[in-house]
C-alpha positions in Angstrom: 0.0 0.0 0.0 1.1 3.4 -1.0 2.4 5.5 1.7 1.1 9.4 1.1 3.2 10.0 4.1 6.4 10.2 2.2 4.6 11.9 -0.6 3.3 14.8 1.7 6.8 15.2 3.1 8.1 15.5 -0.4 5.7 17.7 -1.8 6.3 20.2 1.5 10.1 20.7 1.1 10.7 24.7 -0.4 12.0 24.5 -4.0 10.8 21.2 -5.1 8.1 22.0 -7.8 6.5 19.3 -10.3 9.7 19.1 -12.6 11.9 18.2 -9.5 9.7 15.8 -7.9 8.9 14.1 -10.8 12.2 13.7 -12.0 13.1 12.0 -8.2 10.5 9.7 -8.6 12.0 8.4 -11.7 15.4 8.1 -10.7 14.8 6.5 -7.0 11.1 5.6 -7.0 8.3 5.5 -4.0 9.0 9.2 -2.2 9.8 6.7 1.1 12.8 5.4 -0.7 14.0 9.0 -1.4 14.1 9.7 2.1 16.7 7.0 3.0 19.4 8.8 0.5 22.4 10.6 1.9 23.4 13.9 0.3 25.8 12.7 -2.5 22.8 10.2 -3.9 20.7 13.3 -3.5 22.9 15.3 -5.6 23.2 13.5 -8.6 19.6 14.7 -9.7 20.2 17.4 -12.0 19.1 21.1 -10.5 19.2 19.6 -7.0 20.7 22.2 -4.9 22.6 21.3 -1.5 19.9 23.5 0.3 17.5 21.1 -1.1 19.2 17.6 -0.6 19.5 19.2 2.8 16.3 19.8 3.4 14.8 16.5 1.9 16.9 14.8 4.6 15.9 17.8 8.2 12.0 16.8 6.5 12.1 13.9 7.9 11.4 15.4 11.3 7.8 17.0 10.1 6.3 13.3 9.9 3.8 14.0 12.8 2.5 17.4 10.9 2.0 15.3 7.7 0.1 12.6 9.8 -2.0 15.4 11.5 -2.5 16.7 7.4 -3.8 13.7 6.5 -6.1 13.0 9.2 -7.9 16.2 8.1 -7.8 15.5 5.0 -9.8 12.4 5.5 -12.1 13.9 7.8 -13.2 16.4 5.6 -13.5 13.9 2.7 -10.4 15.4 0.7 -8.9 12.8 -1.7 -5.3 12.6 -2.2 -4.5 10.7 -5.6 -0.5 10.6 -6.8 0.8 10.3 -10.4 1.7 6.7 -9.4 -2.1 6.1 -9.1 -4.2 4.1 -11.8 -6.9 6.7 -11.6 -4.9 9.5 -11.6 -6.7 12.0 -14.7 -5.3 10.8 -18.0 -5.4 14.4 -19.7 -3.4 15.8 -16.6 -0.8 13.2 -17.0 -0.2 14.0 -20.4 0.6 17.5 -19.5 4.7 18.8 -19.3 5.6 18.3 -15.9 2.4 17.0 -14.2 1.1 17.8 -10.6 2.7 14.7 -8.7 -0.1 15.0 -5.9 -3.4 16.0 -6.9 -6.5 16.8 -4.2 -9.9 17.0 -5.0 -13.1 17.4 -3.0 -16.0 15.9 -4.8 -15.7 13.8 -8.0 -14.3 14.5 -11.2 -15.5 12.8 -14.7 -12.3 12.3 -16.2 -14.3 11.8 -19.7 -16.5 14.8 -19.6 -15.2 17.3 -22.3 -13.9 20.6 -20.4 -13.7 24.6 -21.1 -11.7 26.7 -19.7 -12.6 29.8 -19.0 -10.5 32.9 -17.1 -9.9 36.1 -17.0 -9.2 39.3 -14.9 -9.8 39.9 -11.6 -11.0 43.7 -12.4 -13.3 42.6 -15.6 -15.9 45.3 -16.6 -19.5 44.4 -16.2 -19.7 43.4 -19.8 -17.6 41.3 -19.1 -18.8 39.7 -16.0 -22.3 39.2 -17.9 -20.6 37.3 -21.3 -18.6 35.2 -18.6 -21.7 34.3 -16.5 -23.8 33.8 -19.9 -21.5 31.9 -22.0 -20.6 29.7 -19.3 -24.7 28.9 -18.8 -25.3 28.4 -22.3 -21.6 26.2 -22.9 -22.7 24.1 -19.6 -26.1 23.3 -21.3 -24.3 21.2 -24.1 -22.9 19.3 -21.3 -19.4 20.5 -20.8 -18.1 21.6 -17.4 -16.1 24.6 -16.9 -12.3 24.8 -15.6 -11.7 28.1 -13.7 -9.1 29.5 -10.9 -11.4 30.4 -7.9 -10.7 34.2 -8.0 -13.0 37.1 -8.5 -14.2 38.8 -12.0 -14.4 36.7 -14.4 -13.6 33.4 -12.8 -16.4 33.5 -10.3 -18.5 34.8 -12.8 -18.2 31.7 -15.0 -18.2 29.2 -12.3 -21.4 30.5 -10.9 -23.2 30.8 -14.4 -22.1 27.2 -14.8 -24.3 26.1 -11.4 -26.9 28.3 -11.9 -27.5 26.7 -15.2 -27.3 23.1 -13.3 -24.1 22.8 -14.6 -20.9 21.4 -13.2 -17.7 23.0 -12.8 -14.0 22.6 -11.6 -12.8 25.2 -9.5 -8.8 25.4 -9.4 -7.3 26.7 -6.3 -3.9 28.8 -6.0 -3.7 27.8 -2.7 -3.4 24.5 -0.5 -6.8 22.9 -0.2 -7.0 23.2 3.6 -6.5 27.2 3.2 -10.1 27.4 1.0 -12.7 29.0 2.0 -15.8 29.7 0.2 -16.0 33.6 0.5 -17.0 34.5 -3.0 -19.7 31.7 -3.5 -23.5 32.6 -3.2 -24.9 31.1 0.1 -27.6 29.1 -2.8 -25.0 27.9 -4.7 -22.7 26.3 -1.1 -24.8 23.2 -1.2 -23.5 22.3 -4.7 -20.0 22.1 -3.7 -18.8 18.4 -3.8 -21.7 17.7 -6.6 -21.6 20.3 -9.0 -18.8 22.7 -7.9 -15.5 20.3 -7.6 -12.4 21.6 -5.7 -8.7 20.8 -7.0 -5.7 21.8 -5.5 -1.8 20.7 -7.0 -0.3 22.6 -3.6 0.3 21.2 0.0 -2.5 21.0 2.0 -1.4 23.9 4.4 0.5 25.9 1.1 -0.8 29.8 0.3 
């Protein structure tokens, strides 16, 4: 049985982004392995700083934190899926340098055909209105939206998507345990998990 311990621990060390991960997991496999390494093994990864190997090996002592992350992720129904996982999305992995950890809260139909749609923060109200229509109209024909959950013209799409009965990924820039639902309508909070699905690439405690 995978181990997400190790994988947490990983994923938390500063400086080690998709590319680096990835690129340890190929060279020395399971993230529990990688913990075992002295400095010199460490080292022989390309763009691995000494800071780094250095703090891949002080890491180590944060295992309780990553427990105590875990446990709230489970309690809150958070699920934790790795690159090394079978059900890990197909379209993500074909991506250049692919999240190693995803987390998503609710379920995602890795089949369902996607739109992205984003823009400023600051969008004029023309804007907001072709965001919140188009997204309606483009969730009718059975597509779900992909948007950053950010004001303007994010939220505006996202909540045209649900207010249409629609269904819609919304991206975080932050760790998942750092969301909160400020810019959602109090209607539209029950749809969260069913409609409105939350995915995060960053630790759980990141942002």
């Amino acid at each position: 049985m995978r181990d997400l311990r190790y994988w947490l621990l990983l994923q938390r060390v500063d400086e080690i982004g998709p590319s680096l991960f990835n690129k340890l997991l190929e060279k020395f496999g399971e993230p529990e392995g990688i913990f075992s390494l002295g400095i010199r093994d460490l080292l022989s990864i390309p763009r691995l700083s000494k800071s780094i190997a250095k703090g891949i090996i002080s890491s180590k002592n944060n295992l309780d934190e990553v427990d105590k992350v875990l446990e709230e992720l489970e309690r809150r129904q958070i699920r934790v899926t790795t690159i090394a996982d079978e059900d890990y999305p197909k379209r993500l992995r074909r991506i250049v340098n692919p999240p190693p950890i995803i987390y998503t809260y609710g379920e995602i139909d890795d089949n369902a055909q996607k739109i992205a749609i984003v823009g400023a923060r600051r969008a004029p109200v023309n804007g907001i209105k072709n965001a919140f229509y188009f997204s309606g109209e483009i969730t009718k024909k059975g597509f779900v939206i992909v948007s950053e959950y950010a004001k303007g013209i994010d939220t505006a799409a996202r909540i045209g998507a649900l207010k249409s009965g629609g269904n819609t990924v919304m991206v975080l820039p932050t760790g998942i345990l750092k969301f909160s639902l400020h810019l959602e309508p109090n209607e539209l909070r029950k749809t969260i998990g069913s409609h409105a699905i939350i995915f995060s690439e960053f630790f759980p405690l990141s942002g």
